[in-house]
Rosetta silent file (secondary structure, phi, psi, omega in degrees, C-alpha in Angstrom):
SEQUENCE: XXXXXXXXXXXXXXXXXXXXXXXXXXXXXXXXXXXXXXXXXXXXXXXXXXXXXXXXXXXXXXXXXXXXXXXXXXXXXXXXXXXXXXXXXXXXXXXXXXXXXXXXXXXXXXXXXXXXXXXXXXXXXXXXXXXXXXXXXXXXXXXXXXXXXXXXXXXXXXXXXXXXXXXXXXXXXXXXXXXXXXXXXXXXXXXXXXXXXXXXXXXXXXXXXXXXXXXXXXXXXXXXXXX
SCORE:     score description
SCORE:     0.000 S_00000001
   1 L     0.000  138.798  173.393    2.262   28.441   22.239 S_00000001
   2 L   -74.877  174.073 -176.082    0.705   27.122   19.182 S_00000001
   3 E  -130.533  144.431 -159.768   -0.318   29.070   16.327 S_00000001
   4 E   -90.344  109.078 -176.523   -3.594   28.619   15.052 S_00000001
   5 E  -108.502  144.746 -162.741   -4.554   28.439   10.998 S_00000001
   6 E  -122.083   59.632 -166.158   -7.444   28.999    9.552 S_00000001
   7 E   -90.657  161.399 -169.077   -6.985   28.382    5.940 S_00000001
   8 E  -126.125  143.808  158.002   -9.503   29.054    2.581 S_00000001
   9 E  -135.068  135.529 -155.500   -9.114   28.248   -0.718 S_00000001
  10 L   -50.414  179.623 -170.750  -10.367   31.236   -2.589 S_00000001
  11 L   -95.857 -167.440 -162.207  -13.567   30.686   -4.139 S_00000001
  12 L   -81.034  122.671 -171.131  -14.908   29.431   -7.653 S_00000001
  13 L  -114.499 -149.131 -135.660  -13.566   31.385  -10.740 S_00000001
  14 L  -134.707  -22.993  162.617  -14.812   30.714  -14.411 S_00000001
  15 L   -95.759  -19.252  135.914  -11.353   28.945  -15.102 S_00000001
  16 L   -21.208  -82.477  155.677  -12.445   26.445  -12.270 S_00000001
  17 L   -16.525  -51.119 -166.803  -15.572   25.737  -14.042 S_00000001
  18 L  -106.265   10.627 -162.802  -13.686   25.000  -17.232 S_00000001
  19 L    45.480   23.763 -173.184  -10.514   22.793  -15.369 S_00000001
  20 L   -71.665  163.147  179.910   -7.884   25.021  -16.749 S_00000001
  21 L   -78.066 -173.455 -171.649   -4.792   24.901  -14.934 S_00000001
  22 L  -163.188  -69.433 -161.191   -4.766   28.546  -13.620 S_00000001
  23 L    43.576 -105.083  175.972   -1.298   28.510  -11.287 S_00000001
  24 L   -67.273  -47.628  172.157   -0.048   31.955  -11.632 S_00000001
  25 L   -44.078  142.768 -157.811   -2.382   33.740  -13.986 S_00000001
  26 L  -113.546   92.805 -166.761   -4.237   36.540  -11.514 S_00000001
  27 L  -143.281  113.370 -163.733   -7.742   35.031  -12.803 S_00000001
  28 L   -67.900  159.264  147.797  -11.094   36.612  -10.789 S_00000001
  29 L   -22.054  133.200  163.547  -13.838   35.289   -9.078 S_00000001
  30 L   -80.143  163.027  175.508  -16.833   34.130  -11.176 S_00000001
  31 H   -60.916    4.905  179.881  -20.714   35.424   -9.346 S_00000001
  32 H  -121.980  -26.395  149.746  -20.627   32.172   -7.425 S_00000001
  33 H   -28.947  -92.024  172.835  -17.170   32.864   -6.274 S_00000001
  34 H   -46.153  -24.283  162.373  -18.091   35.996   -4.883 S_00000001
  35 H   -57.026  -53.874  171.138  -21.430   34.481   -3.640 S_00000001
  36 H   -49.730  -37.160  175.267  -19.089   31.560   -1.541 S_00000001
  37 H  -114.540   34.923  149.903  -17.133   34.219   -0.366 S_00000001
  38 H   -88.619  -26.509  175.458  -19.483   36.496    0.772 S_00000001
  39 H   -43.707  -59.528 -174.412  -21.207   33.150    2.449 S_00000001
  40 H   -62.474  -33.813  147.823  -17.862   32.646    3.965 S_00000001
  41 H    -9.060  -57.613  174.987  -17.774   35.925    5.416 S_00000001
  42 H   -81.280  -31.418  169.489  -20.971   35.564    7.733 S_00000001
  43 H   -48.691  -52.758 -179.745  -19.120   32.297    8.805 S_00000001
  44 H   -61.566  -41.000 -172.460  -16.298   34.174    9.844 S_00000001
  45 L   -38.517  -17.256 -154.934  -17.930   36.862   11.634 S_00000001
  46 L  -103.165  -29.460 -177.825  -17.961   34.220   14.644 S_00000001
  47 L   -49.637  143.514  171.877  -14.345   33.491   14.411 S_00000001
  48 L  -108.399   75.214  154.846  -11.775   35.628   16.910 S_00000001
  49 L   -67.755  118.187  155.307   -8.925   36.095   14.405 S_00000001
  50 L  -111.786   42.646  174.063   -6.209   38.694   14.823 S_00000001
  51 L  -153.286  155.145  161.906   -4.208   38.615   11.359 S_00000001
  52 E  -137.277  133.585 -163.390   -5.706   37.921    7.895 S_00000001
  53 E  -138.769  145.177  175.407   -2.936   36.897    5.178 S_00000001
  54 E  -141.860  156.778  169.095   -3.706   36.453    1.288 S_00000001
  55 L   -54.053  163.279  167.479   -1.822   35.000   -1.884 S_00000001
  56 L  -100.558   15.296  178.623   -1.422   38.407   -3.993 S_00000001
  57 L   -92.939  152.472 -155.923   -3.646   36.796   -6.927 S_00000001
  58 H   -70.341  -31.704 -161.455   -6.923   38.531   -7.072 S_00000001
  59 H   -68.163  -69.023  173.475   -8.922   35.220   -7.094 S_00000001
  60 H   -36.178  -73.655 -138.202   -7.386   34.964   -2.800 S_00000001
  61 H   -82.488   -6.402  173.007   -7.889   38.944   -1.970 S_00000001
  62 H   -90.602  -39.866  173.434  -11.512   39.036   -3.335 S_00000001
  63 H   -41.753  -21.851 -176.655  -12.296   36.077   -1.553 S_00000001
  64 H   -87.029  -53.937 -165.652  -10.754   37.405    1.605 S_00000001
  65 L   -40.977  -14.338  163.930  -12.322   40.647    1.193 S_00000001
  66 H   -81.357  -45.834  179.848  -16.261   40.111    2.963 S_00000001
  67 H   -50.188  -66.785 -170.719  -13.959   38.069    5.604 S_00000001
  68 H   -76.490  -23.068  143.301  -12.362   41.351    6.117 S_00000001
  69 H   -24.254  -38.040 -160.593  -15.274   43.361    6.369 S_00000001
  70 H   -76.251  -81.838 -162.638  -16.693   41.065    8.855 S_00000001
  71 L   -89.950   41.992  169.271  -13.801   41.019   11.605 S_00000001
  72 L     2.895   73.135  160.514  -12.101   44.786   10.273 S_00000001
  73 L  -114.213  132.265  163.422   -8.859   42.856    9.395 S_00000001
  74 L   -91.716 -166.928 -153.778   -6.699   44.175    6.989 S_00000001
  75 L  -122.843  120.213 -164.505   -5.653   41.791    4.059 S_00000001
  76 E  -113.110  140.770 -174.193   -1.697   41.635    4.614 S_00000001
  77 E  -125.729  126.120 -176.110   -0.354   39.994    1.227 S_00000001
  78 L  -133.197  111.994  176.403    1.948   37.048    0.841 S_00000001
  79 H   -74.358  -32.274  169.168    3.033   36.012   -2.499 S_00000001
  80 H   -25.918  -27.946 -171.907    4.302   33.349   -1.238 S_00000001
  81 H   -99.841   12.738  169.032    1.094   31.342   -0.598 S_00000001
  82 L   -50.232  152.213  176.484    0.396   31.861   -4.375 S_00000001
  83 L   -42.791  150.888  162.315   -0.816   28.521   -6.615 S_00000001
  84 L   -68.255  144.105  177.635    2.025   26.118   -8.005 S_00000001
  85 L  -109.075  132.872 -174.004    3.187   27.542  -11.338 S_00000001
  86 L   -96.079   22.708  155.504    2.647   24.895  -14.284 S_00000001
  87 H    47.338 -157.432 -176.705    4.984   27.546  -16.416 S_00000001
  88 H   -11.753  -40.647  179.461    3.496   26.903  -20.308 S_00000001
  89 H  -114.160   15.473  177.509    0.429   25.783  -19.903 S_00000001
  90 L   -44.532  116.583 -175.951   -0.801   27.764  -17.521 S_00000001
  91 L   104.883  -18.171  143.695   -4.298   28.677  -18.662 S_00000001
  92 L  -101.426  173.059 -171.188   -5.102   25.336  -20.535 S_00000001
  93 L   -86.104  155.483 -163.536   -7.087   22.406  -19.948 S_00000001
  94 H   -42.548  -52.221 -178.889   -6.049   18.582  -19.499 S_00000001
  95 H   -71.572  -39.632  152.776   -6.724   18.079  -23.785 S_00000001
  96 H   -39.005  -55.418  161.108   -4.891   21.124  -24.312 S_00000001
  97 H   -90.483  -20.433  165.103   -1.637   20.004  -23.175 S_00000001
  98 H   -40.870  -62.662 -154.793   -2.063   16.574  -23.881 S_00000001
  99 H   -81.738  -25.395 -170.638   -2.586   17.663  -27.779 S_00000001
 100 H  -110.965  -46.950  163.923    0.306   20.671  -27.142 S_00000001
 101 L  -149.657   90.600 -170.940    2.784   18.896  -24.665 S_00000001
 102 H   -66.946  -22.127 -162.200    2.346   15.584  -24.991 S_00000001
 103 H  -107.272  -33.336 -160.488    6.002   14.078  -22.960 S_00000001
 104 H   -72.923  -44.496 -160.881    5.163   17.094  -20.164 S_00000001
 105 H   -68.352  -43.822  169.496    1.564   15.656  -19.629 S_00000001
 106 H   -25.158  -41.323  168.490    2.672   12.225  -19.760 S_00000001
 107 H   -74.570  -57.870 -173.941    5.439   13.051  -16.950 S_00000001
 108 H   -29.643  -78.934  158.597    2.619   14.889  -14.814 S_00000001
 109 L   -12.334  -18.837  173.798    0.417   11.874  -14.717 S_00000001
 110 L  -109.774   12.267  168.255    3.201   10.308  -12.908 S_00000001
 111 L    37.476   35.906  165.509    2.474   12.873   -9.914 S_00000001
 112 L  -112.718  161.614 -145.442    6.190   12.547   -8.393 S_00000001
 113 L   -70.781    7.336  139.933    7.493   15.513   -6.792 S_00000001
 114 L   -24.151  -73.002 -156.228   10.014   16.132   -9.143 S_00000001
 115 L   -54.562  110.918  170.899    8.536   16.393  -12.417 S_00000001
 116 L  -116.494  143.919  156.080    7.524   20.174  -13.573 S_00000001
 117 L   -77.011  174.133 -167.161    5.862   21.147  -16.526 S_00000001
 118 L   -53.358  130.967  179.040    7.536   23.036  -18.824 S_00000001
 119 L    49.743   23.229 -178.934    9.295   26.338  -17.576 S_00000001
 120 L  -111.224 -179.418 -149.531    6.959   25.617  -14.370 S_00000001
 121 L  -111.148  155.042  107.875    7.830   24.691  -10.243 S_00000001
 122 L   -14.722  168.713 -178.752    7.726   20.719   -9.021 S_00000001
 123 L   -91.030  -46.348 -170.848    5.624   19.571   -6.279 S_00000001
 124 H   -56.871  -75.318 -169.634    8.899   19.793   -3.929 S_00000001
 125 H   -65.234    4.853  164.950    9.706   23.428   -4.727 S_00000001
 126 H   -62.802  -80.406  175.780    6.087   23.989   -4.094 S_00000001
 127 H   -40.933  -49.633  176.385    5.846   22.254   -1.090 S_00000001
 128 H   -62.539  -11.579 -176.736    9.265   24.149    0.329 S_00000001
 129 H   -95.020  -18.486  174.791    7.608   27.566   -0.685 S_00000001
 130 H   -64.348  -57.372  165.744    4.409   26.668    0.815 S_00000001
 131 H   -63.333  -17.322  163.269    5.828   25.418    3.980 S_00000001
 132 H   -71.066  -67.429  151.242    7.951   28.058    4.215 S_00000001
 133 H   -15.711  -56.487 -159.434    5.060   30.933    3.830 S_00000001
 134 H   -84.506  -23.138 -170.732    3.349   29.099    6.810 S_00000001
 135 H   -63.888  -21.053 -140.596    6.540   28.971    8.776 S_00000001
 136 H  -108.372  -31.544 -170.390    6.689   32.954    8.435 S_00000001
 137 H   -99.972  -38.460  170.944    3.486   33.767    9.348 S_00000001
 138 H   -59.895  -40.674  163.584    3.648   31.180   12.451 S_00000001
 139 H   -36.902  -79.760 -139.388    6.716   33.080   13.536 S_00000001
 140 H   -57.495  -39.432  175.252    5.158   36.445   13.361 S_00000001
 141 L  -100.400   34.768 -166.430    1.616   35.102   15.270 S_00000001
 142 L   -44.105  109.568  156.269    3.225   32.703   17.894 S_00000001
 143 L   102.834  -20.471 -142.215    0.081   32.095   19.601 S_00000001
 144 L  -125.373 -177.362  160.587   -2.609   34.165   17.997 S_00000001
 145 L   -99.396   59.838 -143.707   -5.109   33.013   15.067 S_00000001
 146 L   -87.314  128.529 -162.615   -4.806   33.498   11.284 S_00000001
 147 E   -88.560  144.890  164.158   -7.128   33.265    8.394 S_00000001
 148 E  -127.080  160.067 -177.753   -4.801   32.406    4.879 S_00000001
 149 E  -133.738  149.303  179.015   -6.393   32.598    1.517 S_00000001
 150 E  -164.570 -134.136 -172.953   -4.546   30.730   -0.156 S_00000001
 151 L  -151.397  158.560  175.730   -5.119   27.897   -3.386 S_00000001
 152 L   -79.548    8.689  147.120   -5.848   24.339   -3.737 S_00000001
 153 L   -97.266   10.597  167.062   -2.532   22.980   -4.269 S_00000001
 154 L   -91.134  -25.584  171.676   -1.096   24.929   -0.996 S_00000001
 155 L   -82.020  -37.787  166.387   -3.829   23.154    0.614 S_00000001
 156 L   -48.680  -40.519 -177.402   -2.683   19.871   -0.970 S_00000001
 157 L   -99.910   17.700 -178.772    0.348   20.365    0.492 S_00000001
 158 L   -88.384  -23.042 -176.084   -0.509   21.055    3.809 S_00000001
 159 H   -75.997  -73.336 -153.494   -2.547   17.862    3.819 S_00000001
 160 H   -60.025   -6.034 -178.311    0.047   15.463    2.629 S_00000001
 161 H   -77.364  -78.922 -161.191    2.395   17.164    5.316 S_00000001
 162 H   -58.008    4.161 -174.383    0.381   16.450    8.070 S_00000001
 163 L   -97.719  -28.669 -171.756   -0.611   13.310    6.998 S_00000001
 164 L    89.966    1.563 -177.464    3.177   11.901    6.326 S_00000001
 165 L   -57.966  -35.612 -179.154    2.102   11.335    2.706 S_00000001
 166 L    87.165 -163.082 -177.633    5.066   12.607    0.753 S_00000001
 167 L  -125.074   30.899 -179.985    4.633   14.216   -2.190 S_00000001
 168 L   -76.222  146.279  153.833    4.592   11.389   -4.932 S_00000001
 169 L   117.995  173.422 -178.955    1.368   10.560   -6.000 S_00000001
 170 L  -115.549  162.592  161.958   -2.082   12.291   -7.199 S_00000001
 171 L   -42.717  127.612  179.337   -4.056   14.281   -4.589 S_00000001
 172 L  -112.928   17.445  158.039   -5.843   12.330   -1.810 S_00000001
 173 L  -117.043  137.387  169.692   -7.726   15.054   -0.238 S_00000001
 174 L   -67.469  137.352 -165.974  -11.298   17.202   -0.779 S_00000001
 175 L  -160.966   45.156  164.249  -10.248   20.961   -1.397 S_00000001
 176 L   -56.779  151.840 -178.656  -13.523   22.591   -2.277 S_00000001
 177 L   -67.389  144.061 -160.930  -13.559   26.573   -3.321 S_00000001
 178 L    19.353   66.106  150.045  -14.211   28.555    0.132 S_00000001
 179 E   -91.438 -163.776 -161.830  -13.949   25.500    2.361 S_00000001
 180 L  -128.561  164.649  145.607  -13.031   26.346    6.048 S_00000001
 181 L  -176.152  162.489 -162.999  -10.243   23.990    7.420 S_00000001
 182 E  -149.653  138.780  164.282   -8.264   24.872   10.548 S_00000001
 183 E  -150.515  169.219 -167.467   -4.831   23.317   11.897 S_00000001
 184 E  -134.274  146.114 -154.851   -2.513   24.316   14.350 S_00000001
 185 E  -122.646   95.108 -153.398    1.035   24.616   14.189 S_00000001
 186 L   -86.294  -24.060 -179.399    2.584   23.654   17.998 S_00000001
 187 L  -157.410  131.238 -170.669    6.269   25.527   16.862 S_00000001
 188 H   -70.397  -17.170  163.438    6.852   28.234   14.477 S_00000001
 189 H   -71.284  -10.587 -177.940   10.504   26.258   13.916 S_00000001
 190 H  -142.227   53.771  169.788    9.034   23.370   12.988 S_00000001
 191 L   -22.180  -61.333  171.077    6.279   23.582   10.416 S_00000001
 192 L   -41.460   -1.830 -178.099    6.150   20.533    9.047 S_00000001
 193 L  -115.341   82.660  167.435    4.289   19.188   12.294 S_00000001
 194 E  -126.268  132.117 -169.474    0.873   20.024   11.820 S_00000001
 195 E   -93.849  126.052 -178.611   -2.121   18.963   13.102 S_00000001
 196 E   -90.360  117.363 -167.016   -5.252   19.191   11.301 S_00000001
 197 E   -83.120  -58.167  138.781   -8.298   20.183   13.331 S_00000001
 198 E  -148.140  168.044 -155.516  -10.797   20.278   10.360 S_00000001
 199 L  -138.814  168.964 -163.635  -10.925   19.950    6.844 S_00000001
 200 L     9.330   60.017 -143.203  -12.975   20.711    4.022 S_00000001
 201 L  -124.927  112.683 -177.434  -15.724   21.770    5.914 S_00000001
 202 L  -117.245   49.915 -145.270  -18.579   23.543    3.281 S_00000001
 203 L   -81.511  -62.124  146.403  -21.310   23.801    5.664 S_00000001
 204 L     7.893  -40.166 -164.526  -21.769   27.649    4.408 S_00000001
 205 L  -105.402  -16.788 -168.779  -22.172   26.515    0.916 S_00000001
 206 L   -25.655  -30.345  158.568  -24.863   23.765    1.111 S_00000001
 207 L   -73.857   -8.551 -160.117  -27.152   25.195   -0.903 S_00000001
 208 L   -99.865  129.178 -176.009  -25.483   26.108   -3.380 S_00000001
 209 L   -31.993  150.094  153.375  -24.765   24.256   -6.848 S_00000001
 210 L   -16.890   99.709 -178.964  -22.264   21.633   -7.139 S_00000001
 211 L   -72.007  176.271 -157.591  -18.302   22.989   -7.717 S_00000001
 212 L   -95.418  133.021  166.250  -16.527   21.977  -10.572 S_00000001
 213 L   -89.115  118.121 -160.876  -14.459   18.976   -9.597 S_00000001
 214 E  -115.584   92.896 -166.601  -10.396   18.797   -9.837 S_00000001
 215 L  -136.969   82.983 -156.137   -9.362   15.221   -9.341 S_00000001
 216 H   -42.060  -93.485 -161.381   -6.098   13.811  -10.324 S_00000001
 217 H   -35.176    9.666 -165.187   -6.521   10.178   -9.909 S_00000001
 218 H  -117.580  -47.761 -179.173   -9.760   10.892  -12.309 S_00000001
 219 H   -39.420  -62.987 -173.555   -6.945   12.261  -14.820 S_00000001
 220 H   -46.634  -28.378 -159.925   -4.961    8.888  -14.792 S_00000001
 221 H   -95.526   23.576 -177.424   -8.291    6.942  -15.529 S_00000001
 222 L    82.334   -0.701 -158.977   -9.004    9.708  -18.752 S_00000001
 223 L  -106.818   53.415 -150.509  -11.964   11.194  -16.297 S_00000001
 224 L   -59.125  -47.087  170.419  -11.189   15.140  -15.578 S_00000001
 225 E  -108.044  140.325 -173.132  -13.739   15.625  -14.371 S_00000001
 226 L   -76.947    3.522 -158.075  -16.477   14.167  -11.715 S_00000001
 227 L  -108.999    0.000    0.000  -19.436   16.062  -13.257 S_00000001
């Protein structure tokens, strides 16, 4: 039986806003966070999920937390689905490491899955910790339906899986804060085959200002941002 996922990337925090890398650092919700994910909440209420799984960083469990209200789930915690960690610079902005580690951003910029910043994880050992996470939780819920909170580069790599993309390359997908997307997993032995069902889907938020835009190919052309 397949298993169904129903993954979020937590909502908008204040280091969002400002493009810092964030990765590890347990850095909260901003009031428009918590506004998407109480929005996302009343979305959920329609959903029949019976597991809810979160990153352990605060920005995932408040974001989960209206979600669990709605459909009395508790919030089961998997560090595993935590952010990639960018090690050093975790907590500055593109001109910040540029000006501070000049040879790591230079390697970055060359998006292949190797490359880590300093005393930080590759896009590979990402992707295997990512892919792993989901493999763990598809075991457990053969069949059933699961919400993940999780981060936008665990979403990245969930894309480029099901897509065949590898992991070379800047991001090719939209990965707004509390977007809904849903894929299905057909065998908990074989993650890597996933079909995506829908994606970025911010129908919840429409109203709401603009998010702060994180868009690697915008890096290469000097552009951080889209705003």
């Amino acid at each position: 039986m397949s298993t169904e996922l129903i993954l979020i990337r937590h909502g908008e925090t204040d280091w969002n806003r400002e493009l810092r890398f964030q990765g590890h650092i347990d850095v909260p919700l901003n009031d428009m966070g918590h506004e998407q994910a109480r929005r996302l909440g009343l979305r959920m209420a329609r959903e029949k999920a019976q597991h809810l799984v979160s990153s352990d960083l605060m920005r995932c469990q408040q974001t989960a937390a209206p979600t669990s209200l709605q459909l009395s789930l508790a919030v089961n915690i998997d560090a595993g689905l935590r952010e990639q960690h960018f090690g050093a610079v975790e907590g500055m902005r593109a001109d910040e490491i540029q000006a501070q580690h000049p040879r790591a951003w230079e390697d970055w910029l060359k998006f292949q899955e190797h490359n880590a910043m300093p005393n930080g994880e590759s896009a590979r050992q990402f992707h295997t910790r990512i892919i792993d996470a989901l493999s763990r939780i598809a075991q457990a819920h053969d069949g059933q339906t699961v919400l993940v909170f999780t981060h936008g580069g665990a979403l990245d790599m969930v894309w480029r899986t099901a897509r065949g993309l590898g992991l070379n390359g800047p991001r090719q997908s939209e990965i707004p804060n509390a977007g809904f997307n849903r894929i299905r997993i057909a065998d908990a032995s074989a993650p890597e085959a996933i079909e995506i069902v829908d994606w970025a889907d911010t129908r919840h938020l429409q109203d709401l200002p603009a998010q702060p835009t994180y868009d690697q190919k915008r890096y290469l052309a000097g552009k951080p941002s889209a705003a």
